[in-house]
DOVOZA-103731 format. One record per residue (C-alpha): residue in one letter; residue number from 1; x, y, z. Coordinates in steps of 0.5 Angstrom, whole numbers, plus 500, padded with zeros to 3 digits. Layout:
DOVOZA-103731
<node><voti>A</voti><keza>NUM</keza><east>X</east><north>Y</north><up>Z</up></node>
...
end
This chain:
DOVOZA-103731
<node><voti>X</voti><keza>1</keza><east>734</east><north>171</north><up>085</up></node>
<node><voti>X</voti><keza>2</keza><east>732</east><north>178</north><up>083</up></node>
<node><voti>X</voti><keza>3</keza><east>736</east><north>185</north><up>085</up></node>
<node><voti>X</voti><keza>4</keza><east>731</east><north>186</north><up>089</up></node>
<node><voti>X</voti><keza>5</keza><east>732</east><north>179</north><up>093</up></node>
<node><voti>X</voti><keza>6</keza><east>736</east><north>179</north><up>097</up></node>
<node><voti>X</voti><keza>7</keza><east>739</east><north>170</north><up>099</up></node>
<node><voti>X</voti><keza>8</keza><east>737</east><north>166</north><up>105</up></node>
<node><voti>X</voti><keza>9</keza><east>743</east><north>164</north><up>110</up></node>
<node><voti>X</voti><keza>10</keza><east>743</east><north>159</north><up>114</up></node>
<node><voti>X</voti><keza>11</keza><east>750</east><north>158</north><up>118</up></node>
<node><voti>X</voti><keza>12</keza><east>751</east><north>154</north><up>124</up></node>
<node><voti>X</voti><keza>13</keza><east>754</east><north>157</north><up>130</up></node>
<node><voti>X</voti><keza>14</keza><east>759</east><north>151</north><up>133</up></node>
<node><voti>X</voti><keza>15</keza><east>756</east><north>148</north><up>139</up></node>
<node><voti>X</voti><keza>16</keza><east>749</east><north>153</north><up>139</up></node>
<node><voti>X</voti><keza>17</keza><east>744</east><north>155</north><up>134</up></node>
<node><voti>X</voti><keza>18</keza><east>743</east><north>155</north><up>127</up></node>
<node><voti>X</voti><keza>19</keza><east>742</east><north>163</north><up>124</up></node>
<node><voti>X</voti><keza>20</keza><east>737</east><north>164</north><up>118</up></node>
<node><voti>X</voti><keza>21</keza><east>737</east><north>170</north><up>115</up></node>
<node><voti>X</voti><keza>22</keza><east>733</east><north>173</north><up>110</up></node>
<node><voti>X</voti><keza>23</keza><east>726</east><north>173</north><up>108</up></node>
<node><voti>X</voti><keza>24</keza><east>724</east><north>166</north><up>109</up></node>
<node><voti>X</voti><keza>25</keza><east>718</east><north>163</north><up>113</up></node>
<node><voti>X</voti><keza>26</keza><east>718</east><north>159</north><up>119</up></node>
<node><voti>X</voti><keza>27</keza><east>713</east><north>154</north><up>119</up></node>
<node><voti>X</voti><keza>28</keza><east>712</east><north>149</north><up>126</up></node>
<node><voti>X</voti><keza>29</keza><east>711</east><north>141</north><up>126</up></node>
<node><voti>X</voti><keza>30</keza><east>704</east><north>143</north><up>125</up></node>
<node><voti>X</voti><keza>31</keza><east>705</east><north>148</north><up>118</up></node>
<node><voti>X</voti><keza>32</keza><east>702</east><north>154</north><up>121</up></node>
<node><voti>X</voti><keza>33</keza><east>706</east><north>160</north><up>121</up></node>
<node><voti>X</voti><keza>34</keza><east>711</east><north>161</north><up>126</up></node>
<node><voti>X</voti><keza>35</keza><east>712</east><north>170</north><up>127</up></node>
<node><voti>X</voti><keza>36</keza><east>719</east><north>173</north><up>126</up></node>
<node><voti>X</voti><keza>37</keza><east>720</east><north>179</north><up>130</up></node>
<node><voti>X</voti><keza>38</keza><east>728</east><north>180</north><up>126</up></node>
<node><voti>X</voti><keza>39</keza><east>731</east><north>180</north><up>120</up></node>
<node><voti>X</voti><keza>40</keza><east>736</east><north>175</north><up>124</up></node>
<node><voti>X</voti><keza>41</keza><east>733</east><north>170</north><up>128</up></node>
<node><voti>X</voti><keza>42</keza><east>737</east><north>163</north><up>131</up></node>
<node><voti>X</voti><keza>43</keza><east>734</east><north>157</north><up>131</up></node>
<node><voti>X</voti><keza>44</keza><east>735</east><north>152</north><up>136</up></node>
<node><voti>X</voti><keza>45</keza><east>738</east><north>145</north><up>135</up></node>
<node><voti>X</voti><keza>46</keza><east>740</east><north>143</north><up>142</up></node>
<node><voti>X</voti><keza>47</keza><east>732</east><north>142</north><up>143</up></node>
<node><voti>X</voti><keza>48</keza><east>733</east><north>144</north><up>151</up></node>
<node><voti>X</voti><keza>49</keza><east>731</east><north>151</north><up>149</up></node>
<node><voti>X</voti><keza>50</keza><east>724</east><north>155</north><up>152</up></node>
<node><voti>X</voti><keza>51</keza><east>722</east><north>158</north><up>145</up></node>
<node><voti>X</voti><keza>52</keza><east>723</east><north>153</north><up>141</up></node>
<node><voti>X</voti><keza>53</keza><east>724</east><north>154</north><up>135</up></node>
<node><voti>X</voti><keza>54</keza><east>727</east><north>159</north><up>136</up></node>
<node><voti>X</voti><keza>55</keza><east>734</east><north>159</north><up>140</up></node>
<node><voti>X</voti><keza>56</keza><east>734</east><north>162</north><up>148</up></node>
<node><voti>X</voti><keza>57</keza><east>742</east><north>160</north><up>150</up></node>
<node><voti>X</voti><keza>58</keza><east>740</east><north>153</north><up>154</up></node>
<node><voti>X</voti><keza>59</keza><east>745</east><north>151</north><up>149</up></node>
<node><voti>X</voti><keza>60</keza><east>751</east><north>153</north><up>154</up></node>
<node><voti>X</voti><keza>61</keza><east>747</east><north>150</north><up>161</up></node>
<node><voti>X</voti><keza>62</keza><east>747</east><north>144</north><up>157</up></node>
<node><voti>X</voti><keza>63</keza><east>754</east><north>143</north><up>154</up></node>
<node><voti>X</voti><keza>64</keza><east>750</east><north>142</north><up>147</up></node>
<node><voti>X</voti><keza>65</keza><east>756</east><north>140</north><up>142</up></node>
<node><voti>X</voti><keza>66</keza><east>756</east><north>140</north><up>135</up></node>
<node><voti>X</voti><keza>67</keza><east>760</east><north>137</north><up>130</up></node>
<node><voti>X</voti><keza>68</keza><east>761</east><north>142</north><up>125</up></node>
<node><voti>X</voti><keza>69</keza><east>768</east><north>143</north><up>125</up></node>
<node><voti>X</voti><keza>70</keza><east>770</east><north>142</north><up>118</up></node>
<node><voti>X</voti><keza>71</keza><east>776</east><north>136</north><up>119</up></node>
<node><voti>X</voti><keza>72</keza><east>783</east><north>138</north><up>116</up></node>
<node><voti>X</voti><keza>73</keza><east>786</east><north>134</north><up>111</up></node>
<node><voti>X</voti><keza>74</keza><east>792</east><north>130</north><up>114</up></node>
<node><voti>X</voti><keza>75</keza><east>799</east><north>131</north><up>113</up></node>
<node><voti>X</voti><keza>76</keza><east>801</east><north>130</north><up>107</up></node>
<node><voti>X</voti><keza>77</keza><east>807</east><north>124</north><up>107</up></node>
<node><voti>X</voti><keza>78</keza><east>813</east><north>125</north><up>103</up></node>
<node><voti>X</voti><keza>79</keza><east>815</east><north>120</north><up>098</up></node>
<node><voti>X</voti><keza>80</keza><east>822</east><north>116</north><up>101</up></node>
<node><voti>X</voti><keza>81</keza><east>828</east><north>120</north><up>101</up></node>
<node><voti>X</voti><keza>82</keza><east>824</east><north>127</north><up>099</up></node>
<node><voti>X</voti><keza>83</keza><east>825</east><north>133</north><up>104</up></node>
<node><voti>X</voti><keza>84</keza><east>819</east><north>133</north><up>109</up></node>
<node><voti>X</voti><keza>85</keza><east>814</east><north>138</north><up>107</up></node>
<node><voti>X</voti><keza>86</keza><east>813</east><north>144</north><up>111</up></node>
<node><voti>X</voti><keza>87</keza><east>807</east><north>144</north><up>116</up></node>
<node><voti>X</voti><keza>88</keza><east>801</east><north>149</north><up>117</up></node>
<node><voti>X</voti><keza>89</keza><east>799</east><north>154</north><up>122</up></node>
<node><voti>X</voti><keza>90</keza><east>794</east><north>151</north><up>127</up></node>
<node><voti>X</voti><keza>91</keza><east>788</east><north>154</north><up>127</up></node>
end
């Protein structure tokens, strides 16, 4: 990566779209170049959307979930006899 380069980001959107920025290019099943129009564009993962690859919201008719949600480590158990540790705020 340059200075003059800036790094491609994908984040996945909870129960939506994967978001890609920076300058990549999209290719479609068949290799060809699929035409951005924005630095930012989402991708669908739900495959209900009407411009694929590209996202168009079909996710929420859907009720498309994701499991993207990072799990919680568990509690820790105290040691017999220790007091309890603290507990975390919910998230």
């Amino acid at each position: 990566m340059t200075a003059e380069t800036a790094p491609v980001v994908l984040t996945p959107c909870p129960d939506g779209p994967i978001l890609v920025r920076g300058d990549v290019e999209i290719r479609d099943a068949a290799g060809r170049v699929v035409p951005r129009r924005r630095a930012t564009v989402a991708l669908c993962r739900c495959g209900a959307s009407g411009i694929k690859p590209f996202c168009d919201g079909s996710h929420k008719a859907i009720g498309f979930r994701t499991d993207d949600e990072v799990p919680r480590p568990p509690e820790p158990v105290p040691a017999p006899g220790a007091a309890p540790a603290p507990r975390r705020d919910a998230s």
